[in-house]
N, C-alpha and C positions, 0 to 999 in steps of 0.2 A: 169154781174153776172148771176145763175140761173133763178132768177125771170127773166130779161131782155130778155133771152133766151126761154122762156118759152113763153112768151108775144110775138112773132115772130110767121109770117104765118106759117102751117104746121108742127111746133113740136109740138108732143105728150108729151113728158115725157123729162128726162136730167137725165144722170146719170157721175158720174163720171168714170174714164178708169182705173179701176182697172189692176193688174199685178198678174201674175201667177208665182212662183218663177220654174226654170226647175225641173224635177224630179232627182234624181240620179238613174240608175242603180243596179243591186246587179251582183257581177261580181264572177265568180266561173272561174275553169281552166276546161281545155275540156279532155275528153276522149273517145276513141272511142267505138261505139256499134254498130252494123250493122244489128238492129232484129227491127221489130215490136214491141214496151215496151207497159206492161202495167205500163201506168204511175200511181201513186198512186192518184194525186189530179185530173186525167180524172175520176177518180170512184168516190169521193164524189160527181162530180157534174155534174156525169151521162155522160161525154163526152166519156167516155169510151165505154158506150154502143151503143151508135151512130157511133162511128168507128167500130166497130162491126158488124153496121148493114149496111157499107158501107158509112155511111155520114161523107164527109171527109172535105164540103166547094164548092165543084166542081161549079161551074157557078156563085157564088157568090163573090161582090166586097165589099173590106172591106176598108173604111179611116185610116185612123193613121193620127192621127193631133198630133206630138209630133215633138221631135228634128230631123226629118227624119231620114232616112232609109239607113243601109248600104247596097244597095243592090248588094254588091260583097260577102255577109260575105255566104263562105259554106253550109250554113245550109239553106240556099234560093234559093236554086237554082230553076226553071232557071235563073244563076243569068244575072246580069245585068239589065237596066232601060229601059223598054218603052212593045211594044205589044209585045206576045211572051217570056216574062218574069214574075218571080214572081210577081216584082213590075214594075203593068203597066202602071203606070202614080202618076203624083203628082207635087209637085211645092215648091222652095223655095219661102215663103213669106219675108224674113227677111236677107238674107246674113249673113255670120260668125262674120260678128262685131256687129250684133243686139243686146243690151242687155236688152232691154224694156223699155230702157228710150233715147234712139237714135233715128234715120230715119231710117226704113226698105230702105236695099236696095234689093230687090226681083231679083232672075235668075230661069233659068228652071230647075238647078238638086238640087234636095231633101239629096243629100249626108249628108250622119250624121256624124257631129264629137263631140258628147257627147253623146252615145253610150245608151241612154234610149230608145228614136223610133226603135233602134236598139234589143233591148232586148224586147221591146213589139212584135215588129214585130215576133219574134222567138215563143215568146207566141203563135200567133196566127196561125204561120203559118210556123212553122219548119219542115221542111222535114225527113217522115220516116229514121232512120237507119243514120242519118247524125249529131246528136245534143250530146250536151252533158248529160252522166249519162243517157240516154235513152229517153230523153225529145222528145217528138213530139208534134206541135201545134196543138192548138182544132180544126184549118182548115187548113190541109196542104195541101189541094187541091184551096184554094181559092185565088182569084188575089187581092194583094194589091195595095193599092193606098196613096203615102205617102206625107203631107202636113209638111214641116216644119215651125213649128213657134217662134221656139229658135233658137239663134247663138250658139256659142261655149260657151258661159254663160251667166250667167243672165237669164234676167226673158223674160214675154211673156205679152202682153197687151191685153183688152179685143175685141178693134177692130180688131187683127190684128187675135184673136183666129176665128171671127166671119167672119172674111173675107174667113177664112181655111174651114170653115163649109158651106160657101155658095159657094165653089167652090166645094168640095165632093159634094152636092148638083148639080150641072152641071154636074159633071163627073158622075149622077147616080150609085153613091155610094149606096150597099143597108144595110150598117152596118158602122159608125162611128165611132170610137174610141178614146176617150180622156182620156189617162193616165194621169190627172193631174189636178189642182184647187188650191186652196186658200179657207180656214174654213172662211165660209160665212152662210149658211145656210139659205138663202134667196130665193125661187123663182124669184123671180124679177129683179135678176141681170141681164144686157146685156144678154151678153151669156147662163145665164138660159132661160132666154127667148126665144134667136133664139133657142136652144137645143129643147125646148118645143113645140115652133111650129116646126117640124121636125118631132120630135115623132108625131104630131098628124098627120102629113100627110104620115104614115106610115114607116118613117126612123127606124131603130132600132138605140138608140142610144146607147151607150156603154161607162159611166164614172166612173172613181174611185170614193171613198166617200172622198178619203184623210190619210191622216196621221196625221189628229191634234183631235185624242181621248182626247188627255188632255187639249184640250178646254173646253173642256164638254160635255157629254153623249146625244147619238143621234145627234151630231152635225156634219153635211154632209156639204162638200166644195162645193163648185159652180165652175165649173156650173154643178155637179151632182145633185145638189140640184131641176132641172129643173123636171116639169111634165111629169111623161108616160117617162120618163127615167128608162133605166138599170143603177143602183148605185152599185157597186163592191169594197166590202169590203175582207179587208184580212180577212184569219184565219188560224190558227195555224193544220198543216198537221199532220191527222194521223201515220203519219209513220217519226221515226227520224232515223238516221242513227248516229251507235254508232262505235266506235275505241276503241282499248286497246294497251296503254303501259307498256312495264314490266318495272319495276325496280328496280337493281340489291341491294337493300336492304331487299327484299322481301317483302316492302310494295305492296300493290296492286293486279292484275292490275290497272293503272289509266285509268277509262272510262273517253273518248271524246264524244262529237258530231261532227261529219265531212263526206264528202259524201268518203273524202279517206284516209288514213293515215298518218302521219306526214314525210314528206318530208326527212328521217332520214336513212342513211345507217349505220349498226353497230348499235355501242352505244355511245350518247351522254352525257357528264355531266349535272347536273340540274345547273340552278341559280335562285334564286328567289330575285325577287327584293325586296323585305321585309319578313322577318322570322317573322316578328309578322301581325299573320293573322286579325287584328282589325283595322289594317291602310286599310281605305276605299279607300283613294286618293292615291294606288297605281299606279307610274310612271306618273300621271297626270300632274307634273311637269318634266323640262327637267332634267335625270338623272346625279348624281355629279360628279366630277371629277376623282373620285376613281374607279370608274367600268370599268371594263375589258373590254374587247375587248370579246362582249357577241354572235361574228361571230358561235365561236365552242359549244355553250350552247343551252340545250329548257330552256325558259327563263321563269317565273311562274311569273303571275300578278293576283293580284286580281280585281275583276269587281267591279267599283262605281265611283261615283262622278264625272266622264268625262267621253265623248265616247273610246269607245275601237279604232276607229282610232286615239286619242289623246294619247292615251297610249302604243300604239303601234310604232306610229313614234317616238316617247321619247324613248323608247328603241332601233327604227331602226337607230336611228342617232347613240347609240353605238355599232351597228354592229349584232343587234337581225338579225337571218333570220327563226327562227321557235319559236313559243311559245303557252303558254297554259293560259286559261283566265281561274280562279277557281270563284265561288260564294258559299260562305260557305252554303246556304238554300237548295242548293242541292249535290247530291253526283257525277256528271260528269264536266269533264271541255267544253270549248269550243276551 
């Protein structure tokens, strides 16, 4: 047990091997832009003006310790893996059947197949004039370095995080990055730990705070949670992007939020899955037997009491392929 192990030459401490569940992605369709964009969320936090002044990343190496890296996906070019590429090195820790509670079985390509390291990597390092909706990374001049330590699902264990961080650490890495944790809020975890000594030897490190607000207030995952760490929290972007539908009742326009318009040539009929706007748990369950074939419809759902991919697939199994999510508190849909 602990004790037992504790009582043994040369161990300091015992902690148990906590697991990091993978992050998801946030996935948009692409379009094309061929300019230098002023990106909206490079001006809140000032990246903007550093591109401006020329500082793009250049000479600098960056880790990604997430699901690795596709480094064929367009928007990274030079693509492909090794010197002379965007991404110049890195390592599978873990193989595609790893899911946090198995045997890693470790190879040399970082290839991504749950598409998060992939969508960070873009963050960081998306090439001018190539990205979607105008998107450029805060360093697209700078060479990544990609460690994977997810498979294809599941989770990530704290050794196998700590192994990923001590090899960027070899590869003189001079920027880290971890998309990802488990609401901990502890210094003292494993991995906050190594994170912590890292930052103190000059690494910059670079981790999300999490996505578990509804833990409770000020409470930061680990291992962001580590000393002289960068903690990165979201926030809600000054700038939304709105759509209008007509409809030929002369209600409206109906404003959207969306980066483009609804998928729609001509005019489509409406269907709403319920007419009585009080039913919260719209389409939450699988829709009855009666409903049409809702292929030729924009289909109206209200937002509550399941996720909107719950409500969404409930309608896609009958044939939805465009639709509108309303929340009575406000006046747009989604």
């Amino acid at each position: 047990d602990a004790s037992d192990l504790l009582s043994m030459p040369g161990v300091v401490a015992v902690h148990p091997v906590r697991t990091y569940a993978m992050p998801k992605p946030a996935i948009i369709t692409e379009s094309n832009n061929n300019t230098f964009p002023i990106y909206e969320p490079h001006i809140a936090t000032g990246v903007q003006r550093l591109h401006e002044e020329g500082l793009l990343g250049k000479g600098v190496k960056i880790a990604i310790i997430d699901t690795g890296v596709d480094y064929n996906h367009p928007i990274l070019g030079p693509q492909g893996f090794g010197p002379g590429h965007k991404v110049i090195g890195g390592y599978d820790l873990v193989g595609d059947d790893y899911t946090g509670l198995n045997t890693p079985i470790p190879d040399i390509d970082p290839m991504d197949c749950a598409a998060h390291g992939t969508h960070v990597a873009g963050i960081i390092g998306a090439n001018p004039g190539s990205g979607p909706y105008g998107i450029v990374g805060t360093a697209p001049s700078a060479s990544l370095l990609a460690y994977r330590v997810f498979g294809c699902k599941g989770s990530a264990s704290d050794d196998v995080l700590i192994d990923a961080l001590l090899m960027a650490h070899d590869a003189k890495a001079d920027v880290m990055n971890l998309s990802l944790g488990e609401a901990n809020g502890w210094n003292a975890s494993p991995s906050a730990v190594v994170v912590s000594r890292l930052a103190k030897k000059g690494y910059v490190m670079v981790i999300s705070a999490g996505n578990s607000g509804s833990v409770g207030p000020w409470y930061s995952s680990s291992p962001a949670s580590g000393i002289d760490v960068i903690t990165v929290a979201s926030t809600d972007s000054t700038t939304v992007y709105y759509q209008r539908a007509n409809v030929s009742t002369g209600y409206g326009p109906i404003v959207y939020t969306g980066f483009e318009s609804l998928p729609v040539n001509g005019s489509w009929p409406i269907y709403a899955i319920s007419n009585v706007t009080t039913i919260t748990n719209d389409a939450c369950n699988p829709l009855p037997d009666s409903t049409p074939d809702l292929s030729p419809y924009v289909v109206i759902i209200r937002r509550g009491a399941c996720a909107f991919t719950q409500k969404l697939a409930n309608a896609a199994a009958k044939g939805m392929r465009v639709a509108l999510v309303y929340k009575l508190s406000v006046k747009y849909l989604a």
